[in-house]
C-alpha positions as CSV (number, residue, x, y, z in Angstrom):
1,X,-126.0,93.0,168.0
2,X,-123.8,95.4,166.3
3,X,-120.6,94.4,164.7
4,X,-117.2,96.1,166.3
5,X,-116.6,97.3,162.8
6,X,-120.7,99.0,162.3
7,X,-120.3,102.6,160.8
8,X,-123.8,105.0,160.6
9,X,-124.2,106.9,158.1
10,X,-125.2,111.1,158.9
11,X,-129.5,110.1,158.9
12,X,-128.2,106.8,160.6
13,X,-128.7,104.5,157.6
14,X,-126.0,101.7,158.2
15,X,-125.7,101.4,154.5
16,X,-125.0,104.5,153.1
17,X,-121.8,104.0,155.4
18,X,-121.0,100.2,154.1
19,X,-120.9,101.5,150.6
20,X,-118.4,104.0,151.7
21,X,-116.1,101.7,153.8
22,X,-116.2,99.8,150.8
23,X,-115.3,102.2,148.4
24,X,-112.4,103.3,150.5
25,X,-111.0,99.6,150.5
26,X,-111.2,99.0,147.1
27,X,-108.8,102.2,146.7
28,X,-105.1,100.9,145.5
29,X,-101.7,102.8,145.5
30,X,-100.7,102.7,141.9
31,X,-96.9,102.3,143.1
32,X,-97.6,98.9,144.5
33,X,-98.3,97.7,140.2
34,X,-95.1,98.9,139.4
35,X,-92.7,96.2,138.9
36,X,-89.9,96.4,142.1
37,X,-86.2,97.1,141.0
38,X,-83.7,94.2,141.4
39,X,-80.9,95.1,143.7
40,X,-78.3,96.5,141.6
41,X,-74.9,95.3,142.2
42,X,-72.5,97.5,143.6
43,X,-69.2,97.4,142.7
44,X,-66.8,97.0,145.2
45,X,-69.8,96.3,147.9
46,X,-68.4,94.7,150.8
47,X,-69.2,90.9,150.4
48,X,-69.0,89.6,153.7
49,X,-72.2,89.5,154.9
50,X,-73.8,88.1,151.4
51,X,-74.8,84.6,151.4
52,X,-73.4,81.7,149.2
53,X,-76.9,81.8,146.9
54,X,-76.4,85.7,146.5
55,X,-72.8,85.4,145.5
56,X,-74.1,82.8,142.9
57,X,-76.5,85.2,141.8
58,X,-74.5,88.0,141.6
59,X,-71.6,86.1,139.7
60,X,-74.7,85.3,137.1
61,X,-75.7,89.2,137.3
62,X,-71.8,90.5,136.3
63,X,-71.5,87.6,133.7
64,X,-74.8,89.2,131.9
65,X,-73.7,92.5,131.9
66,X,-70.5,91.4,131.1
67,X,-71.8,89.8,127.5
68,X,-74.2,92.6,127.3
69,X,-71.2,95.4,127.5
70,X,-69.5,93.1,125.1
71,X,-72.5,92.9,122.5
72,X,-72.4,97.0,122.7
73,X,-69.2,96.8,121.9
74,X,-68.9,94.7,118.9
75,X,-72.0,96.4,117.8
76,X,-70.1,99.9,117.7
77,X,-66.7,98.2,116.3
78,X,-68.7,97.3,113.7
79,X,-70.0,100.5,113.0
80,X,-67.0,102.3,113.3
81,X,-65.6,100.1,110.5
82,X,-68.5,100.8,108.6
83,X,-67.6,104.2,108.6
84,X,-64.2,104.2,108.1
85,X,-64.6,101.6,104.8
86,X,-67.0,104.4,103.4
87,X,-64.7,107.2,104.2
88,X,-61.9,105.7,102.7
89,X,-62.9,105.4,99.2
């Protein structure tokens, strides 16, 4: 008895057409190995419908960027002193 799923191939060689079904399954989207985006907080995003654990998280979110933005910033103090100690000689 034939499987619900049996495919001939064009001189009726069930094979030919199992190598081909499985060819066509082992085919992958290349989009699905790219790494998914976290959701990006939006500021000023209405809040209302968030959950406790995802105001937790975004509160943890805005505290890194937070530090990162301040890390920039000392980073480009400091270079702007740099510069202005050489140019004042």
């Amino acid at each position: 008895m034939r499987s619900p799923h049996h495919i001939e191939g064009p001189s009726g060689d069930a094979s030919v057409a199992a190598v081909a079904i499985d060819q066509t399954e082992k085919v992958m989207d290349w989009d699905d190995l790219k790494p998914k985006a976290p959701k990006a907080v939006t500021l000023g995003e209405n809040l209302e419908s968030l959950s406790v654990a995802e105001l937790d998280a975004r509160i943890v979110s805005l505290e890194q960027e937070i530090e990162r933005v301040r890390t920039e910033l000392a980073a480009k103090k400091a270079h702007e002193a740099a510069a202005a100690a050489i140019f004042k000689r």
